[in-house]
C-alpha positions in Angstrom: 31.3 5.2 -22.0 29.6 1.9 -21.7 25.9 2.3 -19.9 26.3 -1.3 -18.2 22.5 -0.6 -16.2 21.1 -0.3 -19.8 22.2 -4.3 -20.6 20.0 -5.0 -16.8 16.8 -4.3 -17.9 14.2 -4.4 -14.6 11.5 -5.1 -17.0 11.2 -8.1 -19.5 13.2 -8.3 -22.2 10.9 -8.5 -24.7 8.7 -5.8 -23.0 11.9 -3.5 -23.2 12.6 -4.3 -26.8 8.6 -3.1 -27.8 8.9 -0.2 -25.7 12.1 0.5 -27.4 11.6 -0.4 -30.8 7.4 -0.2 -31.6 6.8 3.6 -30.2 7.4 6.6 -32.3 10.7 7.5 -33.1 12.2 10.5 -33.6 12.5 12.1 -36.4 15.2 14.9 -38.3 18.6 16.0 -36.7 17.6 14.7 -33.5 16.7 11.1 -34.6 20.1 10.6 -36.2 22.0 12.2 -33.0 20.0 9.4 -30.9 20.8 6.8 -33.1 24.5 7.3 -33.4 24.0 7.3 -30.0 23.2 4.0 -29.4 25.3 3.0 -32.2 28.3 4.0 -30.3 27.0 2.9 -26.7 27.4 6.2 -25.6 25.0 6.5 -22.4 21.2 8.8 -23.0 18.1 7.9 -22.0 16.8 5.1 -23.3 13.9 5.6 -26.2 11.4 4.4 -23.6 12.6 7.3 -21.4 12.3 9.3 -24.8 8.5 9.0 -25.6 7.8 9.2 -21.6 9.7 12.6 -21.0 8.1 14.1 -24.6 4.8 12.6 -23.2 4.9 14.5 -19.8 6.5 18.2 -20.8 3.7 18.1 -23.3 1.0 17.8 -20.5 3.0 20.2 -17.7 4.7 22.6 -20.3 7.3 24.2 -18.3 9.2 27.3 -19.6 12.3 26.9 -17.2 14.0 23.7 -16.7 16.5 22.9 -15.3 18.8 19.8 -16.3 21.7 18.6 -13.9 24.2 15.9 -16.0 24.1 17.6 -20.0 26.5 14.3 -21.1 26.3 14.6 -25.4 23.0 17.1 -25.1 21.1 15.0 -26.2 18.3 15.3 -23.4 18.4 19.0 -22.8 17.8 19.3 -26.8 14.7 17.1 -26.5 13.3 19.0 -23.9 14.0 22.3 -25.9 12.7 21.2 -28.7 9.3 20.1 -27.1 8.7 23.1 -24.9 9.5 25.5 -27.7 10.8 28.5 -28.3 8.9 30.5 -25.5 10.9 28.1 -23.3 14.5 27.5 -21.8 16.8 25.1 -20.9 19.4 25.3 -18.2 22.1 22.0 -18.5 24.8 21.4 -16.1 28.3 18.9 -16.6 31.5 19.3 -15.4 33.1 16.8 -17.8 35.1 18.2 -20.9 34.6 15.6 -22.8 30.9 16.1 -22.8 30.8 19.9 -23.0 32.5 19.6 -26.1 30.1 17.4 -27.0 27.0 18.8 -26.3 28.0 22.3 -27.4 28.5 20.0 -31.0 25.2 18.9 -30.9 23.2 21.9 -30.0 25.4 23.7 -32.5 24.0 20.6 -35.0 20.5 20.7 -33.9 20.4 24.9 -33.7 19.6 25.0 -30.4 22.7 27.1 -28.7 20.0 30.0 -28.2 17.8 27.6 -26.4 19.8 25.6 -23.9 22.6 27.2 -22.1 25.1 25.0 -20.5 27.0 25.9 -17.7 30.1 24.1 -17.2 31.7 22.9 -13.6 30.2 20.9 -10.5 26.9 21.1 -10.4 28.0 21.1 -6.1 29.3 24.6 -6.9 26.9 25.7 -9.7 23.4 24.6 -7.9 23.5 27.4 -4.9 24.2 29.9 -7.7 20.7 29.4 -9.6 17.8 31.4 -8.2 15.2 30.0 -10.6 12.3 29.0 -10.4 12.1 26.3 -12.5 9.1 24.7 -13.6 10.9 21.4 -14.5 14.3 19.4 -12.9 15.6 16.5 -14.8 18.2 15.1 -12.8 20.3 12.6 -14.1 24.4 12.8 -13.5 26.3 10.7 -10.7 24.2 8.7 -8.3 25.8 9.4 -5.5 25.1 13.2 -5.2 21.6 12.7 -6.0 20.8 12.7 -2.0 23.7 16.0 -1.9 21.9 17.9 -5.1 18.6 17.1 -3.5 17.9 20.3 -1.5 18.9 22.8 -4.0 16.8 21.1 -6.9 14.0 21.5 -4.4 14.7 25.2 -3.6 14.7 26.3 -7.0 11.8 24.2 -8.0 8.7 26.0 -8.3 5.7 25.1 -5.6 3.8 22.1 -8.2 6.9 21.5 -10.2 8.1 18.4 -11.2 11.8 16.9 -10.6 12.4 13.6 -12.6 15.6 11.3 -11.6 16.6 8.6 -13.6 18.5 5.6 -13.5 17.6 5.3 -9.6 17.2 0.8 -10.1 20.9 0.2 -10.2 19.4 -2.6 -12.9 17.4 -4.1 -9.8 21.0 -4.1 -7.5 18.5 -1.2 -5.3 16.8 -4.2 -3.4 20.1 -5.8 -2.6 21.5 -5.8 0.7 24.9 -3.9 1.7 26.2 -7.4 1.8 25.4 -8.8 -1.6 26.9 -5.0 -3.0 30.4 -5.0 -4.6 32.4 -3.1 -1.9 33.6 -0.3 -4.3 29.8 0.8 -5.0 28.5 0.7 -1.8 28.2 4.2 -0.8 26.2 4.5 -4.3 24.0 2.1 -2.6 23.9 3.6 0.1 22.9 7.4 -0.7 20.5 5.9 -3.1 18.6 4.3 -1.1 18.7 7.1 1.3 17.9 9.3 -1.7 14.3 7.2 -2.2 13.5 7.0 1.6 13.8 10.3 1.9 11.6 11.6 -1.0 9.3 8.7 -0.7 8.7 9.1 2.9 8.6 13.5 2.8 4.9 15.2 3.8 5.4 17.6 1.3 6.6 15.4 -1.4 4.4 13.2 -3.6 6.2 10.8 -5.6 5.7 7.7 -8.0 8.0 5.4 -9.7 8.4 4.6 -13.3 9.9 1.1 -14.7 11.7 2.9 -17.5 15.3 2.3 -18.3 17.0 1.8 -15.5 14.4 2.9 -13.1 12.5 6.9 -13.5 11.5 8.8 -10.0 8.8 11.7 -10.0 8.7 13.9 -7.1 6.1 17.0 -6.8 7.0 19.7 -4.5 3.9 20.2 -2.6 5.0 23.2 -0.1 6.9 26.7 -1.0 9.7 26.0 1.1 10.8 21.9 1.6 12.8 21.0 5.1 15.0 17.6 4.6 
């Protein structure tokens, strides 16, 4: 369950550690799920992530979003609880493990009426969803993001937002093929074909984020997005 990227941090260390440690913290049910959390090494975003994401659905307040990786629920119960209750959020995971998990802790933190979690591959689950959403927060296998990319973009509303995280590899992104362990290479690969791609689109404005292990914001500029 180990997050190794979160022990590579892309920014300096004591930067990190006043990100992490001098910014509000949560509070209630939710405080002590993120804190056992970390306690345990069990892989969420990062506090920095935290403050960023509760900063920015504050300022676009979505009512439909859309998360693809649910892991414990600890992300998708952040996001419900800052839209509200005139929102909703959509979580996807296909690993047991964490659906029993996450149903625990939106059962914990009272949110099973405002997150519904669908359970399987998010391959299979993805050209299911109709939408739109007003918000994406993409952040399950690296590899697929490239695969997943279409369908987040044709359920995602004309000037929504779709955040990926963890897209630094803890700084292994600028490597060569060469100087890549050969078992994560085709990680390497598709990621970096994952930021060219939304980097370099018309109809895609993006901007990166040195949070955690690297944060990716991409607008959809145009109704209907050809890759």
């Amino acid at each position: 369950m180990r997050n190794e990227m979160m022990h590579r941090p892309v920014v300096k260390e004591e930067l990190l550690d006043f990100m992490r440690t001098k910014q509000k913290q949560l509070t209630g049910e939710l405080g002590k799920v993120e804190e056992e959390a970390h306690a345990a090494e069990v892989p969420i975003i990062p506090h920095e992530t935290v403050v960023f994401l509760q900063f920015l659905l504050g300022q676009i307040k979505p009512k439909e979003v859309l998360e693809i990786g649910a892991a414990i629920g600890f992300s998708s119960s952040l996001m419900a609880q800052v839209i509200g209750k005139d929102g909703h959020v959509t979580t996807i995971d296909r690993f047991d493990v964490m659906i029993r998990k996450a149903k625990a802790t939106y059962e914990r933190l009272e949110m099973t009426d405002r997150v519904t979690l669908l359970e399987g591959q998010a391959a299979d689950i993805l050209p299911t969803l109709t939408g739109p959403y007003d918000f994406i927060f993409m952040d399950s296998a690296k590899s697929k993001y490239i695969e997943f990319l279409p369908e987040c973009l044709r359920v995602l509303k004309k000037g929504g937002v779709l955040m990926v995280d963890d897209i630094f590899q803890g700084g292994t992104i600028l490597l060569s093929d060469e100087e890549i362990p050969r078992g994560k290479r085709a990680i390497h690969r598709k990621l970096n074909e994952f930021l060219r791609v939304v980097m370099e689109h018309p109809d895609l404005t993006s901007t990166l984020l040195p949070l955690g292990d690297g944060v990716i914001l991409i607008t959809k500029e145009a109704e209907t997005i050809d890759l």
